[in-house]
BAMI-535719 format. One line per 10 residues: their letters; for each residue x, y, z of C-alpha. Coordinates in pm, 1 decimal. Each point is the difference from the previous one (the first is absolute). Example, Ala and Ser with C-alpha at 12.3 -4.5 7.8 and 13.67 -1.06 7.14 Angstrom:
AS) 1230.0,-450.0,780.0 | 137.0,344.0,-66.0
! end
This chain:
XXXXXXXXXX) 0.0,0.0,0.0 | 268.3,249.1,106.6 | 201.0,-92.2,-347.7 | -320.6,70.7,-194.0 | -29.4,367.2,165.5 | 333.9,81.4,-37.4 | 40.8,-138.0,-327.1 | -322.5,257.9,-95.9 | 145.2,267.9,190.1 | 352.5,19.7,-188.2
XXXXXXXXXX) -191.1,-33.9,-315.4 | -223.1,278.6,77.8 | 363.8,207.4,64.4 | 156.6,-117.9,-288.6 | -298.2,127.9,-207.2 | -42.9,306.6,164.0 | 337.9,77.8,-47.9 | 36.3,-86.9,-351.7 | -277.6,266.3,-55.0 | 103.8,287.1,172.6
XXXXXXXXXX) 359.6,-9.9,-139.8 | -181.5,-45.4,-329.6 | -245.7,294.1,102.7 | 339.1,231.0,78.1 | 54.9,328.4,-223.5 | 311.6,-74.0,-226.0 | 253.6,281.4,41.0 | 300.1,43.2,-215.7 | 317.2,28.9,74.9 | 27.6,270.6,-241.4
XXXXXXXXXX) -199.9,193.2,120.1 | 125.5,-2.5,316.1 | 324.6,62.5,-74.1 | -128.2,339.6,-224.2 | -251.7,95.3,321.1 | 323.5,6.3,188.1 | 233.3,174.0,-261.2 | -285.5,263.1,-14.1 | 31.1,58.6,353.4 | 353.5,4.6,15.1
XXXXXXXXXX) -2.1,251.0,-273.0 | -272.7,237.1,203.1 | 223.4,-79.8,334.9 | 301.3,166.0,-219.9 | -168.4,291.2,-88.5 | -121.0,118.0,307.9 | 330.0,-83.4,133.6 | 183.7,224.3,-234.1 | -285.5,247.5,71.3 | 51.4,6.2,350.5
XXXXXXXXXX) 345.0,39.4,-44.5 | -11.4,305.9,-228.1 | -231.9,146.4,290.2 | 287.4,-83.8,286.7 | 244.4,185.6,-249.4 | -191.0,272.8,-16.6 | -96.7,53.7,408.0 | 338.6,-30.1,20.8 | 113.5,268.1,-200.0 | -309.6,195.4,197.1
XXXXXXXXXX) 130.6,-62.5,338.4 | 358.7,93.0,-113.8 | -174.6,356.1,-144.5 | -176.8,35.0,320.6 | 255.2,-64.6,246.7 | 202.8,273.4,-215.6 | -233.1,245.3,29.8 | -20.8,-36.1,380.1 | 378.3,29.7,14.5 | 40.2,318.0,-234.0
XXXX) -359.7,127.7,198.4 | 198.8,-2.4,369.6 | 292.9,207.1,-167.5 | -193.6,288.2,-97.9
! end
């Protein structure tokens, strides 16, 4: 009796299995791989945006701190 119900209960997993994997969206590897070049790309950009902004508070700070030092001289 207990060889019976286990014998139907594997079966019912093995089934079940078999149709969910069949069931399962199909994604490529290609487009994968060009989902993550995209972001990469985007990443790079605002990277070398964000750096072009750094640059430029810099150079703001440096004009700012001048102008306090020639401001206490006069």
């Amino acid at each position: 009796m207990n060889r019976i119900i286990f014998t139907t209960i594997a079966a019912l997993i093995f089934f079940s299995a078999a149709s969910l994997n069949s069931q399962a969206p199909q994604v490529s590897s290609n487009s994968v791989l060009a989902s993550l070049k995209a972001v990469q790309e985007s990443n790079k950009a605002l990277i070398e945006k964000q750096q072009k902004t750094l640059e430029t508070l810099d150079a703001l700070k440096a004009a700012a701190d001048q102008l306090k030092a020639l401001g206490k001289r006069g």
